[in-house]
N, C-alpha and C positions, 0 to 999 in steps of 0.2 A: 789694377789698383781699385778697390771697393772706392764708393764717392762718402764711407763715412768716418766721424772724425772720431777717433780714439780716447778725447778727453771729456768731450761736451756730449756724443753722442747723434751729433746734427746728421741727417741724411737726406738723400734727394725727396723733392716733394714734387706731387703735384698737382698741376691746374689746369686755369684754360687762356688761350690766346685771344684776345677778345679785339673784333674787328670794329673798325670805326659804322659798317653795317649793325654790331654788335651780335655778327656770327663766332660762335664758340668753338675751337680745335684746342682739342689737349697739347699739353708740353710740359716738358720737366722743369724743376726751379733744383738746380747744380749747389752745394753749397762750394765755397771756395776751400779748397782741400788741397795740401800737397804735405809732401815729406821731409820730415827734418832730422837731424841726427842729434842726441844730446849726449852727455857723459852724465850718467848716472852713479855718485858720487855715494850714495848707502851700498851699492854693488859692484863697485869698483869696476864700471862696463860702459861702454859707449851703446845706445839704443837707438832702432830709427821707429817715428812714430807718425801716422796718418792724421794731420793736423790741420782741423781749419781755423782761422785767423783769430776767436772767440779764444778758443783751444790753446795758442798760443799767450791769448793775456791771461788767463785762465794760469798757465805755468808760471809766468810773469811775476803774479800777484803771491800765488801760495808756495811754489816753489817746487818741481819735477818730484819728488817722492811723495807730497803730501797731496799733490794733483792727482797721479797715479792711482793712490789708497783712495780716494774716495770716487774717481773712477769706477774702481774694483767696487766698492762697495755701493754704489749704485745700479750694479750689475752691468754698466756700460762696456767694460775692459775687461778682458782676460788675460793674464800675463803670459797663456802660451801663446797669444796671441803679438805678441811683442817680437819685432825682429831686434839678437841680436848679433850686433858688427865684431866683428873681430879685427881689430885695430893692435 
């Protein structure tokens, strides 16, 4: 599973580990990412989609079709990119 998120776009970053020395070693910053299954009600299809928790209210707020579209059209999402479930 990629660590980025399907609706916002968010992905791993990174930094440094900064010691109380204030010696510097790289490390990753993870967003919180997992996968959710929704029924996608314009397509009459259950979909699963790689979501971090922004991504989530993100759906919340606009609504799974109109998140999607402007996903898309910010270039973040591609719909072959999309698993769907066969329920």
């Amino acid at each position: 599973m990629s660590k980025n998120c399907q609706i916002t776009g968010r992905r791993t970053m990174t930094g440094n580990n900064v010691s109380h020395s204030k010696r510097r070693t790289k490390r990753k910053f993870e967003p919180n990412v997992f996968t959710k299954k929704f029924y996608w009600v314009e397509e009459d299809m259950w979909i699963q989609l790689t979501l971090s928790a922004r991504g989530l209210r993100t759906i919340n707020k606009l609504g799974l079709d109109r998140a999607l579209k402007e996903a898309e059209k910010k270039g973040i999402l591609d719909f072959k990119d999309i698993v769907v479930l066969a329920m």
